[in-house]
TORFI-643125 format. One record per residue (C-alpha): residue number from 1; residue in one letter; x, y, z. Coordinates in steps of 0.25 Angstrom, whole numbers. Each point is the difference from the previous one (the first is absolute). Layout:
! TORFI-643125
<r NUM,A,<X,Y,Z>> ...
***
This chain:
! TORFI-643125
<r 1,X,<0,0,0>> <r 2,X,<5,14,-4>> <r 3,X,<2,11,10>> <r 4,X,<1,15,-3>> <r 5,X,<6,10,7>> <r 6,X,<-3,15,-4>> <r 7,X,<11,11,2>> <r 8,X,<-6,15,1>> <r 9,X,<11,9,1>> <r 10,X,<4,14,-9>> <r 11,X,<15,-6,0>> <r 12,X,<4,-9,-13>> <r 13,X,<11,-5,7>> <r 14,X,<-5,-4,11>> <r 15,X,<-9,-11,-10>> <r 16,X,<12,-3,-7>> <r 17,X,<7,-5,13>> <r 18,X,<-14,-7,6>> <r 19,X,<-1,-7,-14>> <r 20,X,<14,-4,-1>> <r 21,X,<0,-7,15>> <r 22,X,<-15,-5,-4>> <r 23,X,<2,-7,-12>> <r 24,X,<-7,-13,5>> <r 25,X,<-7,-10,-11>> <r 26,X,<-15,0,5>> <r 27,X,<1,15,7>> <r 28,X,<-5,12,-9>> <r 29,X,<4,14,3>> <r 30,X,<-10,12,-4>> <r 31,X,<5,14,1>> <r 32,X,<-5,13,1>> <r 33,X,<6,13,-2>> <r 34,X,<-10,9,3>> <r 35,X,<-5,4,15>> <r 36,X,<-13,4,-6>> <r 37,X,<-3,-14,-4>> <r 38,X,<5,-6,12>> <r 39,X,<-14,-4,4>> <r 40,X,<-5,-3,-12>> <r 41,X,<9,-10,-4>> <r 42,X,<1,-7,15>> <r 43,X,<-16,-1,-2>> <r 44,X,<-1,-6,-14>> <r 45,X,<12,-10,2>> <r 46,X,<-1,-5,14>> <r 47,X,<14,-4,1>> <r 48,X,<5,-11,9>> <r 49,X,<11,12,6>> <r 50,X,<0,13,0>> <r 51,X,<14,9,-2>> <r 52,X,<-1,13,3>> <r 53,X,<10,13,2>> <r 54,X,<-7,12,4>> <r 55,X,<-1,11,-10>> <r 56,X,<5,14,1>> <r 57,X,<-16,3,-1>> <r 58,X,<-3,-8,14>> <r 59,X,<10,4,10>> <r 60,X,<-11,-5,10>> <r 61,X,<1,-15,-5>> <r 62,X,<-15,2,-3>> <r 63,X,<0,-10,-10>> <r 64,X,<5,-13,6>> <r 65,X,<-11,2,11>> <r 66,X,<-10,2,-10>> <r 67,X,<3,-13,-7>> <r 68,X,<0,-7,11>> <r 69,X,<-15,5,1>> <r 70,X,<-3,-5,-14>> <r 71,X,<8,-13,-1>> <r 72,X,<0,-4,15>> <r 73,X,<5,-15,-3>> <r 74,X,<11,6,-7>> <r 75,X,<14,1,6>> <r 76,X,<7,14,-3>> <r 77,X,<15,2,1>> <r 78,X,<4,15,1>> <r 79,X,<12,2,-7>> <r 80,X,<8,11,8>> <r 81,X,<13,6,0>> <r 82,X,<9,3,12>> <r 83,X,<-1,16,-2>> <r 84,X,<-15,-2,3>> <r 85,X,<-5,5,12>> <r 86,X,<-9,-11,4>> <r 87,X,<-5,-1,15>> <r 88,X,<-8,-11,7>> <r 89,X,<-13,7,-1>> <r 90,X,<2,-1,-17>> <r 91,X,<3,-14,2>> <r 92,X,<-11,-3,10>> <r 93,X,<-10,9,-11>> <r 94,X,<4,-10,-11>> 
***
């Protein structure tokens, strides 16, 4: 049985290097570019995983909480650097 995983980050780099460590036979990698269709393409793939870096648009990490909202069953991995200033209560948010 395949598996997808769907990356949403504004960075193509960052695909590249999640595509090149993911290149597993039976796992399928959708990409998105785009924050505004973050949402959109979580919804109409319903992906086993969700990769997600947050967007210089949602320095709140709004959108990983609200696709934990919309695809509840769905694990989401956010996808943070070290020069982010994350603190327990975005973490506990997420």
């Amino acid at each position: 049985m395949s598996k997808s995983i769907l990356v949403l980050d504004e960075n193509s780099v960052i695909h590249g290097l999640i595509a090149s460590a993911l290149d597993v036979e039976g796992l399928t990698l959708h990409h998105e570019f785009n924050p505004g269709m973050f949402m959109e393409r979580a919804n109409s793939l319903m992906p086993d995983l969700i990769l997600i870096g947050n967007s210089d648009t949602d320095p709140d990490y709004r959108l990983p909480r609200s696709l934990k909202d919309n695809l509840a069953s769905t694990p989401v991995v956010l996808l943070a650097s070290s020069k982010e200033a994350l603190t327990a209560e975005h973490l506990e948010q997420m």
